[in-house]
N, C-alpha and C positions, 0 to 999 in steps of 0.2 A: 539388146533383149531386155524386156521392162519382167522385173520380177515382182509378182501377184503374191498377197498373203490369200493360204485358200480359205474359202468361206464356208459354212455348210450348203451353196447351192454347187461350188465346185467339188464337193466331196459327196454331196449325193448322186451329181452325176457319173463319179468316177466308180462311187459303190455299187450304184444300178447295172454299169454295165458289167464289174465282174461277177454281182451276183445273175441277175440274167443271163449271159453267154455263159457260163460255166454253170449254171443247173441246165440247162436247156441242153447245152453239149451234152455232158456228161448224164444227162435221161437218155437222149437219144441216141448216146454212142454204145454207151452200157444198155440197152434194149438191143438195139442192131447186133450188135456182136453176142450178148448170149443168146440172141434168138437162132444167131448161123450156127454157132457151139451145140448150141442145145438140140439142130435140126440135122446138122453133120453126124454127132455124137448117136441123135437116135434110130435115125434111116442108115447108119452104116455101122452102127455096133449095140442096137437098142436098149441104149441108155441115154440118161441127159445127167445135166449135172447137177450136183446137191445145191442145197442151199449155201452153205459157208464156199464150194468150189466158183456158183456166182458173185456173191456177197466180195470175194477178192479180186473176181474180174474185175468190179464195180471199182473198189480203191485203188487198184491198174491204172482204170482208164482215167480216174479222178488227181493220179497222181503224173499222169504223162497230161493230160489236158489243162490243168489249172497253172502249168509256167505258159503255155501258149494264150492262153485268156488276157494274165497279169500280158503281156507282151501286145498282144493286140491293145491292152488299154494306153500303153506306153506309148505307142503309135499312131493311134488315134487322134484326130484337130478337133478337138471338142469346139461349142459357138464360143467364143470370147478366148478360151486358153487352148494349151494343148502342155505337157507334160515334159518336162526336160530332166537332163541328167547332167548336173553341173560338176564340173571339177571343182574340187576344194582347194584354196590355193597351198 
């Protein structure tokens, strides 16, 4: 295995995709899910939820999603490199 210094076109690729995959996740995970809260909560006890009661769904989903993103990056064969985890000796 030939080991690469990274450059900034290796780290902007590796930046792009956890900030893309993980805003985009977490838009549309935190939409989905306070939209069924919000629609469960109102057609069966009519209320929905506050703002700060979302706002912490939001850091939930943002704190269970962004170790799965960094992971997918890890795994990821980027064109030319792909990511390793070397033992130190």
């Amino acid at each position: 295995m030939q080991e690469i210094e990274p450059g900034w076109e290796q780290v902007l690729r590796i930046g792009w995709l956890l900030v893309w995959r993980g805003l985009v996740g977490i838009v549309v995970i935190s939409f989905v899910l306070g939209l069924v809260i919000n629609l469960v909560l109102g057609l069966g006890f009519g209320m929905v939820l506050g703002q700060t009661a979302n706002l912490l769904t939001g850091v939930a989903v943002t704190l269970i999603w962004s170790p799965l993103v960094l992971r997918m990056a890890l795994r990821k064969k980027y064109q030319g490199f792909r990511i390793a985890l070397v033992a130190r000796d």
